[in-house]
C-alpha positions in Angstrom: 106.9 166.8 65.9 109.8 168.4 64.2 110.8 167.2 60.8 114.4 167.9 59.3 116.3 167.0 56.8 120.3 166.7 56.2 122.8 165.7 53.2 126.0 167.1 52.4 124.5 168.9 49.5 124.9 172.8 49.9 121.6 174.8 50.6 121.8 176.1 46.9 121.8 172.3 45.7 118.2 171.9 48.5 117.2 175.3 47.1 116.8 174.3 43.3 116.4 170.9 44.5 113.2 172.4 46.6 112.1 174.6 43.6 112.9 172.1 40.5 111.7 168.5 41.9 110.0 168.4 45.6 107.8 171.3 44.8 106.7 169.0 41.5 106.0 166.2 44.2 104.7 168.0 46.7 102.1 170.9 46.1 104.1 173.7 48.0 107.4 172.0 48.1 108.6 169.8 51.5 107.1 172.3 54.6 110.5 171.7 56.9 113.9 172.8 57.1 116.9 171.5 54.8 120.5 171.6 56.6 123.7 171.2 54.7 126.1 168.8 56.8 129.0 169.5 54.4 131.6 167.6 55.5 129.9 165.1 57.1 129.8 165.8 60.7 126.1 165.0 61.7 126.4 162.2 59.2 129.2 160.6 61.4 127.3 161.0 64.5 124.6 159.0 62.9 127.0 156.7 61.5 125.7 157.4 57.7 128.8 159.3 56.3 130.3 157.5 53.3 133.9 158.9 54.1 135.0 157.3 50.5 131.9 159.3 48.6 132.2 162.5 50.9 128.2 162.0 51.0 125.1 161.1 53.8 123.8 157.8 53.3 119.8 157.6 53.0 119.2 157.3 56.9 115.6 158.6 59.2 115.5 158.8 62.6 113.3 158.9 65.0 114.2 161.4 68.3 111.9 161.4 71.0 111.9 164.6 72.9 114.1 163.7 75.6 117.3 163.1 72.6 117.0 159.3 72.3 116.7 157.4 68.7 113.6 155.2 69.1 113.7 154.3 65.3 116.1 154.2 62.8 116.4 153.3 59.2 119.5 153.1 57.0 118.5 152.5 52.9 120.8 152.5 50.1 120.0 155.3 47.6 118.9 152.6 44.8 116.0 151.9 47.2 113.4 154.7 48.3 111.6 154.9 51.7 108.1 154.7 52.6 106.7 157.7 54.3 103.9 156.4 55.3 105.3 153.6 57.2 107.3 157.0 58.7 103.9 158.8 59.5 102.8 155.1 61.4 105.9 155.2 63.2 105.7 158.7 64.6 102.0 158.2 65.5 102.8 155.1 67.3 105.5 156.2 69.2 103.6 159.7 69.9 100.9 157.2 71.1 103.0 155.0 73.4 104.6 158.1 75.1 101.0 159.3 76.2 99.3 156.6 76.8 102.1 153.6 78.3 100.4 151.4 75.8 102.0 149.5 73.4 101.4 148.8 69.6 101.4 145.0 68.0 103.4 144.8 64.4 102.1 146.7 61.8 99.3 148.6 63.8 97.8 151.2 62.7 95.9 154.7 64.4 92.3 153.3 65.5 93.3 149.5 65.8 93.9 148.2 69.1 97.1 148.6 70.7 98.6 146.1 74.0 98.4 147.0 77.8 101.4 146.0 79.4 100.8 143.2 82.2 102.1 140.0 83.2 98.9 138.8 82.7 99.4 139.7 78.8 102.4 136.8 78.8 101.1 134.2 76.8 97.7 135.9 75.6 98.6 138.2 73.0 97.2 136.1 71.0 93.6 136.6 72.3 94.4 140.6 72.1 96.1 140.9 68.7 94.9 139.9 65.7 97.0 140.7 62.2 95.4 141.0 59.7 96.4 139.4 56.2 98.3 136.4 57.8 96.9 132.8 57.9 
């Protein structure tokens, strides 16, 4: 798994920005790389540059290795993200590309995940169970 990150902030901004806050959060500061997209030109791929603001929106995705989005999630900067819904994601979808099998809402590593068959079709009830909903 490769973890970057992008804004249109300069890598002097994600350098103090590394040294002054993250490495506060974080013992050691975030591990992976910080790119610049000044101008917004990976943020219009994506389809997360404010043209108006000149700036990223919050946006994650998720890039299997063979260059497709699997996951994506857009967020408005008054709202932060969960990273460990992120971490569930990646281990999910790491887990469905080695194994075929496929994971039931809100599943988690250890709990059981769905075989694909047409003899599933009507009994995923029997096979997933959430838990917290009555």
């Amino acid at each position: 798994m490769h973890v970057l990150s992008v804004s249109t902030d300069s890598r002097f901004s994600h350098k103090i920005w590394q040294a002054e806050e993250l490495s506060k959060m974080v013992p050691g500061g975030v591990q992976w790389p910080m790119l610049s997209d000044a101008g917004g030109r990976i943020g219009r791929i994506y389809g997360v540059y404010d043209e108006q603001a000149g700036v990223d929106i919050r946006g994650r995705f998720l890039i299997d290795p063979d260059g497709v989005i699997q996951a994506m999630e857009v967020m408005t900067p008054s709202v932060g993200r969960n990273i460990n819904e992120l971490l569930r994601q990646v281990k999910a979808f790491q887990h469905v590309r080695e194994t075929g099998e496929v994971m039931p809402a809100g599943w988690e590593p250890g709990k059981p995940t769905l075989k694909p068959s047409p003899n599933l079709v009507g009994k995923v009830w029997e096979v997933w169970k959430p838990e917290g909903i009555s």
